[in-house]
C-alpha positions as CSV (number, residue, x, y, z in Angstrom):
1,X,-23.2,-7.2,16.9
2,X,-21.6,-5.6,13.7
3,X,-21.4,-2.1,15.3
4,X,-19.8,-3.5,18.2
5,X,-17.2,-5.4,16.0
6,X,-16.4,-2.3,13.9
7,X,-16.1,-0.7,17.6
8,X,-13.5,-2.8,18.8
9,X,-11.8,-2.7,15.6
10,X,-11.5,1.3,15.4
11,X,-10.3,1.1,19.5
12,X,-7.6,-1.4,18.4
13,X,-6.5,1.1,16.0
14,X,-6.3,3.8,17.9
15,X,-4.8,2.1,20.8
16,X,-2.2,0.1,19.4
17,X,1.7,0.9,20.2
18,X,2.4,1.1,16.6
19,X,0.4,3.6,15.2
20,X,2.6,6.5,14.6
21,X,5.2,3.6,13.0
22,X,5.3,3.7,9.3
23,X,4.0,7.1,9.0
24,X,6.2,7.5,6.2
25,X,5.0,4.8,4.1
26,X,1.3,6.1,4.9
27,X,2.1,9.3,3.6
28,X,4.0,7.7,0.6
29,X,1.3,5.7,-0.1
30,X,-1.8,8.4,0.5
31,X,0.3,10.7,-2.2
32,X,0.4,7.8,-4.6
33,X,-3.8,6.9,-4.0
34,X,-4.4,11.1,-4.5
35,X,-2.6,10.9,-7.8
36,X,-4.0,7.4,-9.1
37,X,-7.8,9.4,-8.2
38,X,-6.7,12.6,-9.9
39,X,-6.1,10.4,-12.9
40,X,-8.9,8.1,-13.6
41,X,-10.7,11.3,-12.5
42,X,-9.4,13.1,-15.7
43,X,-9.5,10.3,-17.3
44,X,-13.0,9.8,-17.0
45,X,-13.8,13.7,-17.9
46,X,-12.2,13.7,-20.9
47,X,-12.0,9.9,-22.7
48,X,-15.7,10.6,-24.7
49,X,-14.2,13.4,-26.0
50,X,-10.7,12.4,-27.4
51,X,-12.5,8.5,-28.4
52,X,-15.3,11.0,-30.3
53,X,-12.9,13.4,-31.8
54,X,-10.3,9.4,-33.0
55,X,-13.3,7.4,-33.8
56,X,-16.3,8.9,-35.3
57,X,-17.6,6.2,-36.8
58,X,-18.0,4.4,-34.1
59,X,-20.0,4.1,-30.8
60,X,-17.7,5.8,-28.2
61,X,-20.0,3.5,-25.1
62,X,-19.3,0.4,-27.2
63,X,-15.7,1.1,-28.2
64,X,-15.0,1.4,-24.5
65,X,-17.0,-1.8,-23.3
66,X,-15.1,-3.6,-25.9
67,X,-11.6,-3.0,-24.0
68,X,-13.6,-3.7,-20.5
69,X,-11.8,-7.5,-20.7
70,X,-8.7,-6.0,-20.7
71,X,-9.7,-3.7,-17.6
72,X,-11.3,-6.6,-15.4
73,X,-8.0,-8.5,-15.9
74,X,-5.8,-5.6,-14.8
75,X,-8.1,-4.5,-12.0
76,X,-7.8,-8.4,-10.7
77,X,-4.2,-8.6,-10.8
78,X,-3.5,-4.7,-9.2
79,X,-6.2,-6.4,-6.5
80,X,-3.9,-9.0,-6.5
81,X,-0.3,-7.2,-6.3
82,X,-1.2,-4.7,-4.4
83,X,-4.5,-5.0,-2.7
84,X,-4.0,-6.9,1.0
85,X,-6.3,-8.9,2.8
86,X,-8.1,-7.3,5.7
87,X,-6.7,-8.2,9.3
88,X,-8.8,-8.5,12.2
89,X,-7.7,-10.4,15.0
90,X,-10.4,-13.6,15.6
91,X,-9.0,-15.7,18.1
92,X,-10.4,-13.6,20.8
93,X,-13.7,-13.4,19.5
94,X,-13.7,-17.2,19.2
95,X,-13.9,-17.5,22.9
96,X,-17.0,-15.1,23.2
97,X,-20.7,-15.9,22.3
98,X,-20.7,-14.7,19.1
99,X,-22.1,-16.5,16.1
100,X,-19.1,-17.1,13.5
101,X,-20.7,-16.7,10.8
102,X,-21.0,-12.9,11.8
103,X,-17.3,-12.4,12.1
104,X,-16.8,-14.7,8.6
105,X,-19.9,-11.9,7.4
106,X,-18.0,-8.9,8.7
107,X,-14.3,-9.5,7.5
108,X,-16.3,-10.3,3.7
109,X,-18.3,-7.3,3.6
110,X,-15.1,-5.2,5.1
111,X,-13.3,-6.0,1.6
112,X,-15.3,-4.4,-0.1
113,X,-15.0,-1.0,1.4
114,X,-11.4,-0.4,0.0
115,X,-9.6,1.6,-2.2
116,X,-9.8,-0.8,-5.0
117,X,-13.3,-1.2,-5.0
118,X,-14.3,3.0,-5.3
119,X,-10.9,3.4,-7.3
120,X,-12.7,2.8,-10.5
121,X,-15.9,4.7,-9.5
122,X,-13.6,8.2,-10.2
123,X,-13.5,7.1,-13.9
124,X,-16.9,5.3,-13.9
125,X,-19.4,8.3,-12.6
126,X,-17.3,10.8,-14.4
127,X,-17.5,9.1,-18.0
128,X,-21.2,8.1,-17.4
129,X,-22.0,11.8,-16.8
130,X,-20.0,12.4,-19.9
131,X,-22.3,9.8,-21.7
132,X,-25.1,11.8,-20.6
133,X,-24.8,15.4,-22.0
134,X,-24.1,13.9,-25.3
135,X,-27.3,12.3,-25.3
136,X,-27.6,8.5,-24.1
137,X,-30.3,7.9,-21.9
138,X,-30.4,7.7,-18.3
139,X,-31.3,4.2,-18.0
140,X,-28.2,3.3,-20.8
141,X,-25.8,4.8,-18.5
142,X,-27.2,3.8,-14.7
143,X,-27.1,0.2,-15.9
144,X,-23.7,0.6,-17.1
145,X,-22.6,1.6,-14.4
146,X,-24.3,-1.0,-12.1
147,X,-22.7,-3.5,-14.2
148,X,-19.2,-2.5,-13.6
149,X,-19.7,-1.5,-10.1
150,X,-21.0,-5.0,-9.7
151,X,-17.9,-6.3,-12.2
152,X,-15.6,-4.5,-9.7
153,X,-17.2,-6.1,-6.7
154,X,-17.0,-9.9,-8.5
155,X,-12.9,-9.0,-9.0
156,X,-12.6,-8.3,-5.4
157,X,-14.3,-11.6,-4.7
158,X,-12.6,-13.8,-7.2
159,X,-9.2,-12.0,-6.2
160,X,-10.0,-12.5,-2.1
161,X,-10.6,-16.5,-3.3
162,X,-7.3,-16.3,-5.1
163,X,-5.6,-15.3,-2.1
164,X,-6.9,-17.7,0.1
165,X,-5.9,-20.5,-1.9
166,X,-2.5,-19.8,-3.1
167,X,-1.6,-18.1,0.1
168,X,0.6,-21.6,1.5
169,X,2.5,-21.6,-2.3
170,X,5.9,-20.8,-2.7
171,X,5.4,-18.4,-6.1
172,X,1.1,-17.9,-5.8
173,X,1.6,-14.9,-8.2
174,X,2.9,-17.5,-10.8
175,X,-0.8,-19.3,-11.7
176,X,-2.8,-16.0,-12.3
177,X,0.2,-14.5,-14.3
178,X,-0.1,-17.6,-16.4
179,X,-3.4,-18.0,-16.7
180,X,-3.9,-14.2,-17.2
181,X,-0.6,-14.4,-19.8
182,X,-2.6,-17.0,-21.8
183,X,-6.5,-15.2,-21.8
184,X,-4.3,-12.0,-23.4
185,X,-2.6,-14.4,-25.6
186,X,-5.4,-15.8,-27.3
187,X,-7.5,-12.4,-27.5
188,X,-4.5,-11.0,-28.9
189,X,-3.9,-13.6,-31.5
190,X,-7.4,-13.6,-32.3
191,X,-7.7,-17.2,-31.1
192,X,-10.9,-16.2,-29.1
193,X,-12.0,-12.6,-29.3
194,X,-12.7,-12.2,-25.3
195,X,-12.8,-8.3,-26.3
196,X,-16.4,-8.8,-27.9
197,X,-17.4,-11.8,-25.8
198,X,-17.2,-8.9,-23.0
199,X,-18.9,-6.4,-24.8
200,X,-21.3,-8.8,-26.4
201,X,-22.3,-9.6,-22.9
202,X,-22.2,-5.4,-21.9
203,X,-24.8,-4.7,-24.8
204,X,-27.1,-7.7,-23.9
205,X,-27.5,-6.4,-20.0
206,X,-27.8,-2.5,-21.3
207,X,-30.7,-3.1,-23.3
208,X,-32.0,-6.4,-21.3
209,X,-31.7,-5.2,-17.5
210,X,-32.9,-8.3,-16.1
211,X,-29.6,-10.2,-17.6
212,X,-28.0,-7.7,-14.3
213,X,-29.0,-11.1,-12.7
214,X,-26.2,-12.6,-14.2
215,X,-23.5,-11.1,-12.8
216,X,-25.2,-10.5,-9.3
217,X,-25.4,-14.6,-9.2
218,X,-22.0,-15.1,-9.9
219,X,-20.9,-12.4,-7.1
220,X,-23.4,-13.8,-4.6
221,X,-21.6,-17.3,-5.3
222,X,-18.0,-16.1,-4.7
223,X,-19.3,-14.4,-1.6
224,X,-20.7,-17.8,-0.5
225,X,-16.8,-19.7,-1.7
226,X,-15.3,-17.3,0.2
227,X,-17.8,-17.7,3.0
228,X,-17.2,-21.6,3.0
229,X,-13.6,-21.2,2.9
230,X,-13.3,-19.5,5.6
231,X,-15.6,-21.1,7.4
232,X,-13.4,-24.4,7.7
233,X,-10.3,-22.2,8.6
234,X,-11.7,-20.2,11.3
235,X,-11.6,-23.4,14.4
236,X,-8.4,-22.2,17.4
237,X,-7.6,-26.3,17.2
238,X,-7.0,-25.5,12.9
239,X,-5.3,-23.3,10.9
240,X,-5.9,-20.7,13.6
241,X,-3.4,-22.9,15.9
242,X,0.3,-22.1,15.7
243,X,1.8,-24.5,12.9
244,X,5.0,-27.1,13.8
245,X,6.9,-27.8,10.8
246,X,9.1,-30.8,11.1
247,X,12.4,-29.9,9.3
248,X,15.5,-32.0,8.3
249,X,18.2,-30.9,10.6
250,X,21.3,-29.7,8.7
251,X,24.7,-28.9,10.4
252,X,26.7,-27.5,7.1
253,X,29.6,-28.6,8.3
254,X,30.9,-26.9,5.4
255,X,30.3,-23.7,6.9
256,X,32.7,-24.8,10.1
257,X,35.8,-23.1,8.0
258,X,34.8,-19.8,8.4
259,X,35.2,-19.7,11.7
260,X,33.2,-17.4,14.1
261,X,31.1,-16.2,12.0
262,X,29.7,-19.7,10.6
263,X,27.3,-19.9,13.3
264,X,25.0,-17.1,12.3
265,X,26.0,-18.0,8.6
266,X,24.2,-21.7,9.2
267,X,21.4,-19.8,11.3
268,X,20.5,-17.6,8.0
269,X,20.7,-20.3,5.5
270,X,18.4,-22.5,7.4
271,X,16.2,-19.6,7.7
272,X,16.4,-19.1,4.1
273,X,15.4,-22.9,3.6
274,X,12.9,-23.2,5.9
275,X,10.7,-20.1,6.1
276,X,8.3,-19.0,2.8
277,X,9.2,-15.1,2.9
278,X,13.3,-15.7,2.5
279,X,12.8,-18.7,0.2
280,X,10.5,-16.9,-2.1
281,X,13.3,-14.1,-2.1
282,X,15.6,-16.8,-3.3
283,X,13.0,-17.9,-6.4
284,X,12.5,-14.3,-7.7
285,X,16.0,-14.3,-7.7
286,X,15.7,-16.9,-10.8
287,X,14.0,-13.8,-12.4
288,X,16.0,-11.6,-11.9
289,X,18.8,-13.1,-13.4
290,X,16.4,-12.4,-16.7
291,X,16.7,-9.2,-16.0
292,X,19.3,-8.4,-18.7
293,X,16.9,-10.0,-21.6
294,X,15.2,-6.6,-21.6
295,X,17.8,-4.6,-21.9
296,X,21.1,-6.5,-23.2
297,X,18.9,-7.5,-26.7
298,X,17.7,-4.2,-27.4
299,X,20.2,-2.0,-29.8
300,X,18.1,1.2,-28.3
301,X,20.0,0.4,-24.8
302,X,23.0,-1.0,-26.3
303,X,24.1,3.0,-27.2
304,X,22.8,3.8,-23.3
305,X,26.1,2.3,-21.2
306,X,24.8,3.8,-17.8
307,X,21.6,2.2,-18.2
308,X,23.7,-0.6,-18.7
309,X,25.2,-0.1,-15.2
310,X,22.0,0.0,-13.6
311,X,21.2,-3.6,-14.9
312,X,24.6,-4.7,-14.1
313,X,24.3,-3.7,-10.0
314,X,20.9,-4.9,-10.4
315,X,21.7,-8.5,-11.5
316,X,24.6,-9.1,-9.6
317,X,23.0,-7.7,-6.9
318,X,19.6,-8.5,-6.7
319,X,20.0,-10.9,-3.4
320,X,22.2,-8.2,-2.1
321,X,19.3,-5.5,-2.0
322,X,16.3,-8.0,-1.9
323,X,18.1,-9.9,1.5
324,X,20.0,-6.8,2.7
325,X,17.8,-4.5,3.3
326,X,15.9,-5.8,6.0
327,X,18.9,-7.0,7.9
328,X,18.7,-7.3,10.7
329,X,14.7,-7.8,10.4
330,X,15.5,-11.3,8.8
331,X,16.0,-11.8,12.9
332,X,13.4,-9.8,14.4
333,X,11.3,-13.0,16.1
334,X,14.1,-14.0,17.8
335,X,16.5,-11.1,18.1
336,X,16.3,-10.3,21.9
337,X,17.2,-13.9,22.4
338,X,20.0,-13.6,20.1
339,X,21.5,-10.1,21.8
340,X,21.3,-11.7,24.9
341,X,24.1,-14.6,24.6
342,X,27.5,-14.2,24.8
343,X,28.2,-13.3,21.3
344,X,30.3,-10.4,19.4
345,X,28.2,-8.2,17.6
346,X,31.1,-7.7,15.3
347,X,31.1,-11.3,14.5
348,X,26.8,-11.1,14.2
349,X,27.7,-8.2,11.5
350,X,30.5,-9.9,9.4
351,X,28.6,-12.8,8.8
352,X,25.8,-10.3,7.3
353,X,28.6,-9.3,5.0
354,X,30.0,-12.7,3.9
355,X,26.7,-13.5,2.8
356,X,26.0,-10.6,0.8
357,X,29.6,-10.9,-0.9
358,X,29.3,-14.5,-1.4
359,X,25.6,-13.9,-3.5
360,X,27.3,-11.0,-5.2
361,X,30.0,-13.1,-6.6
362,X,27.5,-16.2,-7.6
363,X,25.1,-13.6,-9.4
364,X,28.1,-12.3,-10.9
365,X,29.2,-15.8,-12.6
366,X,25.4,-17.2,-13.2
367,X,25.9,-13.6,-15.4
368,X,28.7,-14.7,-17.1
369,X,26.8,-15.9,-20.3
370,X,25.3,-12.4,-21.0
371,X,29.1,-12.3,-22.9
372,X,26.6,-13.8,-25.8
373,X,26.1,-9.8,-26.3
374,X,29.6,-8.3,-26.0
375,X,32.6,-8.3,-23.8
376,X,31.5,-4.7,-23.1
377,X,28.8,-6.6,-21.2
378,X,30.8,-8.9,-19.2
379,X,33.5,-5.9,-18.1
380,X,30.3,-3.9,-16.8
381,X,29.2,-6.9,-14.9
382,X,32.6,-7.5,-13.7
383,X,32.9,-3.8,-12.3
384,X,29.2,-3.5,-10.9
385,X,29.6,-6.9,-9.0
386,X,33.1,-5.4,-7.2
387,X,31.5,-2.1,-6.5
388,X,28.4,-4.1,-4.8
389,X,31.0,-5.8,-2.7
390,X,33.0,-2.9,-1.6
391,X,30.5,0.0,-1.4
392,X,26.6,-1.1,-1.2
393,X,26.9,-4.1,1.0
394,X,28.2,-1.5,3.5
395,X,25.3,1.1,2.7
396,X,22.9,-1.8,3.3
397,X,24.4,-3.0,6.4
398,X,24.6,0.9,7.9
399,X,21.0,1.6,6.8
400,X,20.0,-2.3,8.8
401,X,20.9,-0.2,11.7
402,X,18.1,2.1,11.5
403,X,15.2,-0.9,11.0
404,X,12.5,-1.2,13.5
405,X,9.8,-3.3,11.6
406,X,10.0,-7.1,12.2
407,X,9.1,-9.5,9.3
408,X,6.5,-12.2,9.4
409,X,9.3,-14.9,7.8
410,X,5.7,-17.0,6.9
411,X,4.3,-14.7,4.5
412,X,5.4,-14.7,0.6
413,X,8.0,-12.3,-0.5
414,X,6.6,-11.0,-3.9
415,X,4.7,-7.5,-3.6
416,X,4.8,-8.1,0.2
417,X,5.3,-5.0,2.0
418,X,4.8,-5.8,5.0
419,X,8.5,-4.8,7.5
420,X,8.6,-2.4,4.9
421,X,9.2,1.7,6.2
422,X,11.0,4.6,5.3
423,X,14.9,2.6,5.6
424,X,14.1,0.3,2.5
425,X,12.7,3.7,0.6
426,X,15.3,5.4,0.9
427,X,18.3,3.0,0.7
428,X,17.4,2.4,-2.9
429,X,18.2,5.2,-4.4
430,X,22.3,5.5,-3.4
431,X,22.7,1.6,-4.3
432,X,21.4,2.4,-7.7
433,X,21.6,5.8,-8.1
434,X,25.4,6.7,-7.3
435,X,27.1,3.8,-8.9
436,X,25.4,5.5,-12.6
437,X,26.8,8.6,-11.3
438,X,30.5,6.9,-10.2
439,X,30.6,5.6,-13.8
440,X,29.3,8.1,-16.0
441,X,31.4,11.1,-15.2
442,X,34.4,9.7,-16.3
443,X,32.8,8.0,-18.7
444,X,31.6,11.2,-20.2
445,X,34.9,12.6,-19.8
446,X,37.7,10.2,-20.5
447,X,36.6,6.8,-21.8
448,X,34.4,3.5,-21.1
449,X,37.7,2.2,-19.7
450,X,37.7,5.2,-17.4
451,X,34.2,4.8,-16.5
452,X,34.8,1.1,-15.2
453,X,38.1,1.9,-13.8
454,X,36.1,4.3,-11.6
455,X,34.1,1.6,-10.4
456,X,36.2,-1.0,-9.9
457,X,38.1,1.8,-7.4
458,X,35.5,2.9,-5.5
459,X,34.7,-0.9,-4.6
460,X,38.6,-1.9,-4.3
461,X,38.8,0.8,-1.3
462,X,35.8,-0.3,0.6
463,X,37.1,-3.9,0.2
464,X,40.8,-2.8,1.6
465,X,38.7,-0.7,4.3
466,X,36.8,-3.9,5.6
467,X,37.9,-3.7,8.9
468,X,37.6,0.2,9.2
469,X,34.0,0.4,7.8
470,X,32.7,-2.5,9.6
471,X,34.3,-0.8,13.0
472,X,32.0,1.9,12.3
473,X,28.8,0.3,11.4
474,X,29.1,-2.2,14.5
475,X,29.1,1.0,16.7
476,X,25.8,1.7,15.1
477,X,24.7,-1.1,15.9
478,X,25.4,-1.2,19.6
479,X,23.9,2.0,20.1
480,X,20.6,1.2,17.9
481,X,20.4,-2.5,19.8
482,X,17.6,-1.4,22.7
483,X,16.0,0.3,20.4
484,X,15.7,-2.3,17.8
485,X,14.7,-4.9,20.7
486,X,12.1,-3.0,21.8
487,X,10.9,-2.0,18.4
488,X,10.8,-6.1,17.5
489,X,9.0,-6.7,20.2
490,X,6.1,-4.4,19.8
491,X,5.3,-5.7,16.2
């Protein structure tokens, strides 16, 4: 039954209408996974010798099982940030005469054949053979590595269980940060030395295999969590079944000034309200205004003023680019509805904008008390905020018009790639890139002064361009509309 699972499965693959989408991101992606193996490869190769040459005195296996707490946190959260969740459509299984706990067995077992789980086995097997020509024992250095392999396996588990259970929460990265925050707090401080509890426990199983039991019980009983968990979620009439949210209807009357465009402004702050991806998108927001606490405090930075640029478009436009750059994605589930009424596109568009502008300007003033580290501060604030207005809320509009992945509005925002392709690469680097670049020739040439007059300029003509600009990007979108729908529509 497995075989013919993993058959369907590799037919759906290859059959689906949005294989060749996203190819970019693939490729992206595959470069990034060759790297990280060439690394930990390396890595692996070469750590006994350069901990042998800077330590020794001291036992090169134990000095690296002492930093394995360390490792097991960061391999959960990477799991956690980066790692997804296997899909694998159920519902029509559910009709068929197949045993569930088969399907709940198969989408377990399939998590463990990713890239996360043999990631660490470049650096493992390498280091072990390393361990081996300078003379510990076989059996030292197989049960080592059967330890973490099955300490890698446990952190796919635990993070899978994670997953599940903070997958309805507004911010479900906030718990494990805090939690993982505190562990590396207290080791730190020397409040609990987790360091040598870990390699305590890594000595004990080398030299006493049977304690391997150990950590095989505590994978077998997040297998069997996971197992149960699933187990009460996998029913068509549950959570399978589409959900109805009952919401508090709002007319923002408020909004009934603006005119035409107040229509689609209401329809974008109610989907901003209502739905989990936007609204997270509105709490990272929170920090992002933070941002500057990295920088702004730092006297190393202070003597950097284009880095100071970069922080300054960043904060006073964070919702700009985080929103922005999947318009008109925001819309996808119901876009072909939408381009069906009677509506101007141009009106659609300009309400894109308004929204934009009006977060640039509130970012802009929640900014304001940054002054606590120089006017200098404020002025580039000032300037960046005007240039988001009048130049990269335009490069974010043109580039919505070149979008063809929908967005699943129910899924969180943080780390979430998914409606992600080559557009929102791309667009990143000229909203941060060429304001640096806008700033710091005449900065380097004339003055500061000149460097945020140039600014200020560049955003001053796309604001007295409005109409112009936005004549231009609306023909974009006309002609990319079909295409769009259809795009929407296959996802």
């Amino acid at each position: 039954m497995i075989s013919k699972i993993i058959s369907l499965e590799i037919k759906q693959f290859f059959r689906s209408s949005y294989l060749q989408k996203g190819i970019f991101i693939k490729i992206v992606l595959a470069l990034i996974a060759f790297i990280l193996l060439l690394n930990a490869l390396a890595l692996g190769v070469g750590l006994f010798g350069i901990l042998n040459t800077s330590f020794p005195d001291t036992d090169t296996l134990e000095l690296v099982s002492s930093s394995f707490f360390y490792w097991f946190i960061g391999d959960l959260l990477f799991r956690f940030f980066l790692q997804k969740l296997p899909v694998f459509s159920v519902k029509p299984l559910l009709y068929l005469p197949i045993r569930k706990t088969k399907i709940l067995h198969y989408i377990l077992i399939k998590t463990a054949f990713s890239f996360f789980t043999f990631f660490p086995l470049f650096f493992i097997i390498p280091f072990g053979i390393s361990l081996l020509t300078n003379g510990y024992s076989a059996n030292i250095v197989s049960i080592w590595i059967m330890f973490l392999f099955l300490a890698t396996l446990i952190s796919n588990y635990l993070n899978f269980l994670i997953e599940n259970k903070s997958a309805d929460s507004e911010l479900s990265f906030l718990p494990l940060m805090l939690g993982s925050s505190a562990l590396i707090a207290l080791n730190y401080f020397h409040i609990i030395s987790f360091s040598g509890l870990f390699a305590n426990a890594i000595g004990h199983v080398i030299h006493q295999p049977v304690y391997l039991l150990i950590p095989t019980i505590i994978l077998a009983g997040l297998y069997y969590l996971n197992f149960k968990s699933l187990r009460n979620k996998i029913y068509l009439d549950q959570s399978l079944a589409s959900k109805a949210n009952v919401v508090n209807p709002s007319e923002m009357a408020w909004l009934h000034r603006l005119g035409p465009i107040a229509p689609f402004m209401q329809l974008d702050l109610k989907m901003i309200g209502r739905n989990k991806r936007p609204k997270s998108t509105v709490f990272i927001l929170l920090f992002g205004m933070l941002y500057g606490l990295i920088f702004y405090p730092d006297h190393n930075y202070a003597d950097i003023t284009p880095m100071l640029v970069f922080v300054g478009i960043f904060i006073t436009g964070n919702f700009m680019i985080n929103f922005g750059q999947f318009i008109p994605a925001w819309d996808s589930g119901y876009y072909k509805f939408l381009m069906s009424q009677n509506i101007k596109y141009k009106e659609y568009i300009q309400s894109k904008y308004m929204l934009l502008v009006a977060s640039a300007v509130i970012m802009f003033i929640f900014s304001i008390p940054y002054v606590y580290f120089g006017w200098k501060i404020l002025v580039l604030n000032f300037a960046a905020m005007i240039f988001n207005i009048g130049v990269n809320s335009y490069v974010l509009l043109f580039a919505g018009s070149f979008n063809r992945k929908s967005i699943d509005l129910d899924k969180r925002a943080a780390f979430n790639y998914q409606g992600t392709g080559a557009v929102q690469w791309l667009v990143g680097l000229p909203l941060l890139l060429i304001p640096i670049i806008v700033f710091y020739i005449p900065f380097k040439a004339i003055s500061f002064n000149a460097g945020v007059f140039s600014l200020v300029i560049f955003g001053v003509i796309g604001i007295v361009l409005h109409k112009k600009i936005l004549s231009h990007i609306v023909v974009k979108y006309k002609d990319s509309k079909h295409k769009m729908i259809s795009a929407f529509a296959q996802e």
